[in-house]
C-alpha positions in Angstrom: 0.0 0.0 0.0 1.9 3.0 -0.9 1.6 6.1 1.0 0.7 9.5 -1.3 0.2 11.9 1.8 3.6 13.6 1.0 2.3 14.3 -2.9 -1.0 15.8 -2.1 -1.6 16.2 1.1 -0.9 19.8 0.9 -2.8 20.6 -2.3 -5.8 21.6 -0.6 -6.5 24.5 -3.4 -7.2 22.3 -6.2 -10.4 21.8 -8.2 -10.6 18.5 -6.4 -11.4 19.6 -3.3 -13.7 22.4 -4.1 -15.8 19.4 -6.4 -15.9 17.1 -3.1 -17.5 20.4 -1.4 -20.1 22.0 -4.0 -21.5 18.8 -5.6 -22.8 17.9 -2.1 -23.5 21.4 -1.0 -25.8 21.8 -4.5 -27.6 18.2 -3.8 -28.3 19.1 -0.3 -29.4 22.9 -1.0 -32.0 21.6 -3.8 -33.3 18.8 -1.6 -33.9 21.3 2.0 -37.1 20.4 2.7 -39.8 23.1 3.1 -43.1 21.2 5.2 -41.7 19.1 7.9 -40.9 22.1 11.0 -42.6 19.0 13.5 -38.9 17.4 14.3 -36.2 20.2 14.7 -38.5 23.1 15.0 -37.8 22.9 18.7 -34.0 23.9 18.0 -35.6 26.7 15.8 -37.8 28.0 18.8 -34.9 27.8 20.9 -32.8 30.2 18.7 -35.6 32.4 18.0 -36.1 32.3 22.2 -32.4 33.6 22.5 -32.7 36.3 20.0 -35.9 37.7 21.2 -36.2 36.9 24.5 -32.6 36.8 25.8 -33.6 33.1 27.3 -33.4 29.2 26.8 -36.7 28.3 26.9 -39.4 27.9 25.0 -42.4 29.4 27.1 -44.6 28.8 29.7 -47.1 26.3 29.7 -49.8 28.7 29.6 -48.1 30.9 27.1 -45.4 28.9 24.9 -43.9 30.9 22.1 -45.5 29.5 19.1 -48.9 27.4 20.5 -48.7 25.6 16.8 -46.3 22.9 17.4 -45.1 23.7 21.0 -44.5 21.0 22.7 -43.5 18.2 20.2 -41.9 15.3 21.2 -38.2 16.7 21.6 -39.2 19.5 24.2 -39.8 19.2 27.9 -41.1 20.6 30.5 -39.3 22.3 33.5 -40.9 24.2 36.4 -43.1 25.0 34.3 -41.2 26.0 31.2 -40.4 24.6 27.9 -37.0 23.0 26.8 -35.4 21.4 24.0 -34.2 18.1 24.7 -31.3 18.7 22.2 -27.7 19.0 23.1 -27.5 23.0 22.8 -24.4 23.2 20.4 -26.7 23.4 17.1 -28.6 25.9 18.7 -25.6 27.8 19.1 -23.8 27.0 16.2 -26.8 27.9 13.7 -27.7 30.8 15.2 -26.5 33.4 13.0 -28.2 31.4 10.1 -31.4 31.2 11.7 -30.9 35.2 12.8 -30.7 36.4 9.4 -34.4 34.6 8.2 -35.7 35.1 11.4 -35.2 39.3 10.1 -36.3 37.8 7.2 -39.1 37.0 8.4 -39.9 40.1 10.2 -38.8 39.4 13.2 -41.1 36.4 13.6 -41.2 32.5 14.2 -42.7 31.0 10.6 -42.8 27.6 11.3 -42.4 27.2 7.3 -40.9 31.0 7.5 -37.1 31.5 5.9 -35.5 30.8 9.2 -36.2 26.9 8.6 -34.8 27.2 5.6 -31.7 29.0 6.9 -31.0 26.5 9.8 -31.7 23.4 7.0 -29.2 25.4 5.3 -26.2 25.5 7.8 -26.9 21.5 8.4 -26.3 21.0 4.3 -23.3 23.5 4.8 -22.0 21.1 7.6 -22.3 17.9 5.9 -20.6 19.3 2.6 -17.8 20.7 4.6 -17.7 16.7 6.1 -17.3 15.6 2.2 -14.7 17.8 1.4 -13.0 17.2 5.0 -13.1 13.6 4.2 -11.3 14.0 1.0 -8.7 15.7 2.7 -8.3 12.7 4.8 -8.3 10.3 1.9 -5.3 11.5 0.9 -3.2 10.0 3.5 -4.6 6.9 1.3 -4.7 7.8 -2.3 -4.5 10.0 -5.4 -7.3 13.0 -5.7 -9.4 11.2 -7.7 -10.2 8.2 -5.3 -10.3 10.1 -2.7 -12.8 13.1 -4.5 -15.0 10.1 -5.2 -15.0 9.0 -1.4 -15.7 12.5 -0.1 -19.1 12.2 -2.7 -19.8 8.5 -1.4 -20.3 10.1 1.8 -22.6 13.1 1.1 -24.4 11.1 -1.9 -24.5 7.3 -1.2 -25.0 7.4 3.3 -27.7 8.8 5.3 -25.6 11.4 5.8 -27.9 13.1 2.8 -31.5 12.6 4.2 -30.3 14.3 7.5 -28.4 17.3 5.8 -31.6 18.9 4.5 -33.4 18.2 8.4 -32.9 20.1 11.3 -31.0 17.2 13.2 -27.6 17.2 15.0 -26.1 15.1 13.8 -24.5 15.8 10.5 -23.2 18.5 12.6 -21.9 16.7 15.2 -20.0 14.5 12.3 -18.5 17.4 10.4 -17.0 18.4 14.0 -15.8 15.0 15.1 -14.3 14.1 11.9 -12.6 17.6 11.6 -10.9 16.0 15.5 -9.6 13.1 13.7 -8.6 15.4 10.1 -5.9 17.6 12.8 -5.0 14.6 15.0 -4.0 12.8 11.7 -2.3 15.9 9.7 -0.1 16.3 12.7 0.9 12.9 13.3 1.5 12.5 9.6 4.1 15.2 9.2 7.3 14.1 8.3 9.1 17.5 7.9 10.3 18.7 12.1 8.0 21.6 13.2 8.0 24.1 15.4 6.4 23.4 18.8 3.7 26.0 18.4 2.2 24.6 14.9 2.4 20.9 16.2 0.3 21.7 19.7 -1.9 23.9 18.0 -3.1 21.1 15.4 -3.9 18.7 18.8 -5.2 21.8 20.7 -7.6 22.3 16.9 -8.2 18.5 17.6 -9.4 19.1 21.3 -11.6 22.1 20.7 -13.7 20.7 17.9 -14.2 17.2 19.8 -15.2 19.3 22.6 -17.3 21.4 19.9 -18.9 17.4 18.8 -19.8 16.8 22.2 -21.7 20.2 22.9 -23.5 19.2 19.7 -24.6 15.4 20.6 -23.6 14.3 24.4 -22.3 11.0 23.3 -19.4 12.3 21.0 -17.9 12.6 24.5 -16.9 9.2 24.4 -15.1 9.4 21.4 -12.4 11.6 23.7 -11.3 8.1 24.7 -10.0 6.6 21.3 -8.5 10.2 20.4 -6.5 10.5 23.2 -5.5 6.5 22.8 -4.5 7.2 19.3 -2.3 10.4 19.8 -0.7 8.8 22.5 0.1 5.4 21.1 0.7 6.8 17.6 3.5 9.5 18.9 5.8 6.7 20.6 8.8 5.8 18.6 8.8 9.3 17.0 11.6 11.6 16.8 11.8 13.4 20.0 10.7 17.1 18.7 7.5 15.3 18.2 7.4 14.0 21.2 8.1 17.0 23.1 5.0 18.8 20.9 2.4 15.4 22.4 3.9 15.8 25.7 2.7 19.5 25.4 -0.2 18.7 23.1 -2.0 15.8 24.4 -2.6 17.9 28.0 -4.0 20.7 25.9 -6.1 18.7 24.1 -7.8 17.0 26.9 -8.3 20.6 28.6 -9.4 22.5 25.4 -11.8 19.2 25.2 -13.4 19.5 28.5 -13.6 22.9 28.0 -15.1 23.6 24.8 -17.4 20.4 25.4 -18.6 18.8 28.9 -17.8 22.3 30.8 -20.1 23.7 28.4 -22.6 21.3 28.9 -22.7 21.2 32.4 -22.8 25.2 32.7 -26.0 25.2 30.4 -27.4 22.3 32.5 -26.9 24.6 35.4 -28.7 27.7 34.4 -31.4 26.4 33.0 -32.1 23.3 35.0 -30.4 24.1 38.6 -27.7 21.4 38.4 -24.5 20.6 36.3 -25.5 17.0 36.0 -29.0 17.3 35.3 -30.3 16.3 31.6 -33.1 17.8 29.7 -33.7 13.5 29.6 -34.8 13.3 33.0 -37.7 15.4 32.4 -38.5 13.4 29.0 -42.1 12.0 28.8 -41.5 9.3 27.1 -38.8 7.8 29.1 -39.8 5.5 32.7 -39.5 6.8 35.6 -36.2 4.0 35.9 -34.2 6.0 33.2 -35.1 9.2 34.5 -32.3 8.9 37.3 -28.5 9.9 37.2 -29.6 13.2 35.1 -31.7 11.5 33.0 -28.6 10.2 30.6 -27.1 7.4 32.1 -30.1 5.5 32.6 -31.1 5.7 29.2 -28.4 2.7 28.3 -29.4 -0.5 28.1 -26.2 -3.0 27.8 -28.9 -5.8 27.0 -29.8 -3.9 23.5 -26.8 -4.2 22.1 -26.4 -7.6 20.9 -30.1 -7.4 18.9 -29.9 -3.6 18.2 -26.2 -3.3 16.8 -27.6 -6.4 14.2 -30.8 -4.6 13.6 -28.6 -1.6 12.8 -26.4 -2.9 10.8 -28.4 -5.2 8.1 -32.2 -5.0 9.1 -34.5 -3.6 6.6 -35.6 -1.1 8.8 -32.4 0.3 10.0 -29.3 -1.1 8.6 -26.6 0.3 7.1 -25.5 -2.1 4.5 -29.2 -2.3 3.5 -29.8 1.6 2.7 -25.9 1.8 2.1 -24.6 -1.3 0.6 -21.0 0.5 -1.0 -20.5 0.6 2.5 -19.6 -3.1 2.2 -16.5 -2.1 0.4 -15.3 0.4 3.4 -15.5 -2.9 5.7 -13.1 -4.8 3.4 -11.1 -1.3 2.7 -10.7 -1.6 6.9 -9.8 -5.2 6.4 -7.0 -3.9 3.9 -5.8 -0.9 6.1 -5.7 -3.2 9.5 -3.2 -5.6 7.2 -0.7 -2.6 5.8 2.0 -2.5 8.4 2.3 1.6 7.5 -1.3 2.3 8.4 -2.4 -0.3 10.8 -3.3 2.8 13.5 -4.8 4.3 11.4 -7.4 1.1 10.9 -7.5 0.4 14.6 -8.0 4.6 15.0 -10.9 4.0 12.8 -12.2 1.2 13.8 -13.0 2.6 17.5 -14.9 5.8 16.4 -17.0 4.0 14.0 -17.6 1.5 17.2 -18.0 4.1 19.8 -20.7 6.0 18.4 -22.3 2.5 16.6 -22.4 0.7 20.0 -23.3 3.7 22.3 -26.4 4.4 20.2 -27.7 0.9 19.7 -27.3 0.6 23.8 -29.6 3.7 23.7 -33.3 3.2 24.6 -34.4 4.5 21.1 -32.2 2.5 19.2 -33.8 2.7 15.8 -34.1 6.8 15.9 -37.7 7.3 16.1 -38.8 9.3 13.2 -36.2 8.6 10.8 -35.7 7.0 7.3 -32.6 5.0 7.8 -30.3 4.6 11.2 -30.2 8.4 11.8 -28.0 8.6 15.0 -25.3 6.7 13.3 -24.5 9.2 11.2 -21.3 10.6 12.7 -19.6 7.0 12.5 -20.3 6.7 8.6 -17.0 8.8 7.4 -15.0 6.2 9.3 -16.5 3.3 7.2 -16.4 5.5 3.8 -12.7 6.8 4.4 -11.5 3.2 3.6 -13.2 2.5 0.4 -10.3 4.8 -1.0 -7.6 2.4 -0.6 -9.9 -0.3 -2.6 -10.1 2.2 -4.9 -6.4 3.0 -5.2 -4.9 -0.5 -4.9 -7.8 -2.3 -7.4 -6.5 -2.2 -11.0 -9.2 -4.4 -12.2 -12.1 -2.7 -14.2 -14.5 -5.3 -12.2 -13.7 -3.7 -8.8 -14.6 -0.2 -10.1 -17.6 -1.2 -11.9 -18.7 -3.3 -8.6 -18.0 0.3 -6.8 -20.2 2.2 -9.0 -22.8 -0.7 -9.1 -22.8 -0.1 -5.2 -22.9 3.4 -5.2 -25.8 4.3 -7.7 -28.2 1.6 -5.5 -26.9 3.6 -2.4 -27.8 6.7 -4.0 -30.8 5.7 -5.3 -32.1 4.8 -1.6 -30.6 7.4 0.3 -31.4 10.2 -2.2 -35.1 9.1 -2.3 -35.8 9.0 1.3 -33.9 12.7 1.2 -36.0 14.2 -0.7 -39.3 12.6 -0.3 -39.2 12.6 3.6 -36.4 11.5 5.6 -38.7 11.2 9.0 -41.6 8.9 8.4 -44.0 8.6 11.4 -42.8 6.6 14.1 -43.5 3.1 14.7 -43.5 1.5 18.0 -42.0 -1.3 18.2 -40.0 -1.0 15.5 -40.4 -3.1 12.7 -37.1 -4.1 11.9 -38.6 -5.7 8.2 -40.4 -2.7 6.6 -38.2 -1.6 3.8 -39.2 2.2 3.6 -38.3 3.1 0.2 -40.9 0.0 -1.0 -43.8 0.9 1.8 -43.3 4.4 2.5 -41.4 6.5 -0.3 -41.8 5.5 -3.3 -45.7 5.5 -2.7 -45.6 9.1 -1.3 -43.4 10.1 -4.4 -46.1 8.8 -6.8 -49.0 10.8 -5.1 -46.4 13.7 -5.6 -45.5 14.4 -2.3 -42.0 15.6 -2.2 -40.7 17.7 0.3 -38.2 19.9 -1.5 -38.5 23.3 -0.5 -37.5 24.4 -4.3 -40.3 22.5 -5.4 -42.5 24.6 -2.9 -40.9 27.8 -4.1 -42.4 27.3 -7.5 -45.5 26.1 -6.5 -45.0 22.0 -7.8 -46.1 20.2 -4.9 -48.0 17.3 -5.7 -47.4 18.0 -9.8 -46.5 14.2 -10.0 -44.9 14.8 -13.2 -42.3 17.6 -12.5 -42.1 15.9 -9.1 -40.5 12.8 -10.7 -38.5 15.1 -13.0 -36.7 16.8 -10.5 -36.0 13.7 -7.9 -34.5 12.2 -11.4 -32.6 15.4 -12.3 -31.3 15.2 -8.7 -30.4 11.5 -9.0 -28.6 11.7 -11.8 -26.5 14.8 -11.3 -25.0 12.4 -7.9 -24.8 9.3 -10.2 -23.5 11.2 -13.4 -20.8 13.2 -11.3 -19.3 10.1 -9.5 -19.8 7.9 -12.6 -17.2 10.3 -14.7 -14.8 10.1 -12.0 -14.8 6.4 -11.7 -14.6 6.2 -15.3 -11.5 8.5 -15.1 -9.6 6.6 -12.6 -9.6 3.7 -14.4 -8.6 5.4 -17.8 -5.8 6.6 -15.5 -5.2 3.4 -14.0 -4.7 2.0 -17.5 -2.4 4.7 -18.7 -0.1 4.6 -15.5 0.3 0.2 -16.2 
């Protein structure tokens, strides 16, 4: 496996990685979705809470700020008073975005106003920087073009798309995680000596945008535990300039982590609920009074869901991730590759443990299967970790079958993922969940056929329920991710051929 990170690591500038940015960032921006303010509006309501009000909450009982769709099922209710059950970082994060429509909008909460719009439009923003960021990673791995074709399996072939046009956390919470492991990995990669302050800086980077993660969703805390394994282990046997920068980097990184993250978490649990440790959770109606205890967090783990839940998530119908993202086989055998090259074994192993923290943690959670959600939803941050090695197949495979097999994978991924995106990523909820209802085959396409899309630029120009320009644009979409991938794949092996 040869290692290209010296060749192109630093060409950051080129066309390549402003393709594994836009394409997304255009996908996602047509597909926002206009109708569906019932799930995320509450981190909407929140924002428009803090610019008006100067406050957290979301209203009284008697007088909540929009009686429309206050509560919904992600708010709570506290002496009296409405909260989000969200981590607070989006909130804080896509404030200025929600700001400008909420002026927009006159200084009003539009619950299909343009401040929706605006928030749906920092979550595409996030995931797109999350393609390109994986690119930039891919690198370590391969030439541009596999690795420009991995930074679009990730935005147009995972569920990483139906979430980017929603007001969820998580693609969020990915782009900010995955940014961690991009500085942790550029630093360690270096071979040139630098000076102290440009090393610790990059882990310090590291440390503030994992902290960042975990403001954004509580259990990208954990992944603070394979970081600092990974920095730790991988700087041992280095020269001893780099060892001096980890010896003054891995401190800082656990202190910008706690700052930036759990501090900040605690300190908004104490003002609005009256105790560091106290979760919006423990006031959750849905929950038992059993998992309301510890802050209403801890108790919402269940160690015996894992076995049957990690499975469901995984390959069920309902849930899985090979099932809705089957070129996500490939990134399993590209991790069997990685965790067999001597040079990049860490790397694998480094992997391997984000992808498991956030898989595990979340199929231990109570909810398991997401609620409303097309697809497994709060798995989303662990996808780049399973795309990131489909680049090495790609590089080291000189056979035209492997490609084609690629592609063959990626347009059905697409196809799935892209429907559910711009149909309607969060069908109702259905309890318990019915781990072998394929949504695409009882839930989209039949909504898409009644032309029921959810685009917002289909709204715009007043085509809702036109079946027929309905079916157009989800095909123009479609084909504008399959079309744009397929030339690249065709490239690569055109180059492949030439280089033999």
């Amino acid at each position: 496996m040869k290692n290209l990170n010296k060749r192109h690591f630093f060409n950051s500038g080129s066309i390549y990685g402003f393709l594994a940015f836009i394409i997304p960032l255009i996908t996602f921006t047509f597909s926002l979705r206009y109708y569906d303010y019932t799930y995320g509006f509450n981190v909407l309501a929140t924002q428009y809470s803090m610019w008006s009000y100067h406050s957290f909450n979301l209203g009284t009982i008697s007088h909540p700020i929009y009686n429309g769709t206050i509560p919904n099922v992600d708010t709570v209710v506290v002496n009296g008073k409405y909260f989000d059950t969200y981590a607070p970082g989006l909130e804080f994060l896509g404030f200025p975005f929600s700001v400008i429509g909420f002026i927009l909008d006159g200084n009003a909460l539009k619950p299909q106003g343009n401040a929706i719009i605006m928030l749906e439009f920092f979550v595409a923003l996030s995931a797109s920087i999350a393609c390109y960021i994986t690119y930039r990673i891919c690198l370590f791995y391969a030439r541009r073009q596999p690795s420009l074709i991995c930074g679009l399996t990730l935005g147009l072939a995972t569920s990483v798309w139906p979430f980017a046009v929603v007001i969820f956390p998580h693609d969020t919470s990915m782009l900010l995680s995955l940014s961690s492991v991009f500085f942790a990995l550029s630093y360690l990669k270096e071979k040139q000596a630098k000076t102290s302050v440009r090393g610790v800086s990059k882990l310090a980077l590291a440390g503030l945008l994992l902290g960042a993660a975990s403001f954004t969703d509580y259990l990208a805390t954990l992944l603070i535990f394979p970081m600092t394994l990974f920095v730790y282990f991988s700087s041992k046997g280095r020269r001893s300039a780099q060892k001096s920068n980890v010896s003054l980097g891995f401190p800082l990184l656990i202190s910008i982590f706690l700052v930036s993250g759990p501090c900040l978490v605690f300190l908004y649990n104490y003002y609005n609920f009256g105790g560091p440790f106290i979760f919006p959770e423990e006031f959750y109606k849905f929950a038992s009074p059993n998992e309301r205890s510890l802050g209403g967090l801890a108790m919402r783990f269940h160690l015996g869901y894992i076995g049957y839940a990690a499975l469901y998530n995984l390959v069920s119908p309902y849930r899985g991730l090979l099932i809705f993202s089957p070129v996500l086989v490939l990134g399993l055998y590209g991790l069997y590759k990685i965790l067999g090259s001597k040079e990049f074994r860490q790397d694998g192993l480094f992997f391997v443990s984000f992808f498991l923290t956030i898989f595990i943690s979340y199929s231990a959670w109570s909810d398991w299967s997401g609620g409303a959600s097309y697809g497994p939803r709060f798995i989303v941050p662990s996808l780049p970790y399973l795309v990131i090695p489909i680049t090495v197949v790609l590089e080291n495979s000189r056979k035209k079958i492997s490609q084609a097999i690629f592609y063959a994978l990626f347009c059905g991924s697409s196809f799935t993922c892209g429907m559910g995106a711009m149909v309607n990523s969060t069908p109702p909820v259905v309890f318990p969940p019915p781990i072998l209802d394929y949504q695409l085959a009882s839930y989209i396409l039949p909504k898409l056929l009644d032309g029921k899309v959810g685009m917002w630029s289909l709204e715009r120009i007043g085509a809702i329920s036109n079946t027929g320009i309905d079916l157009a644009a989800v095909s123009f979409v479609l084909v504008l991710a399959v079309a744009s991938v397929g030339y690249l794949v065709f490239k690569n092996v055109r180059d492949m051929d030439s280089s033999k």
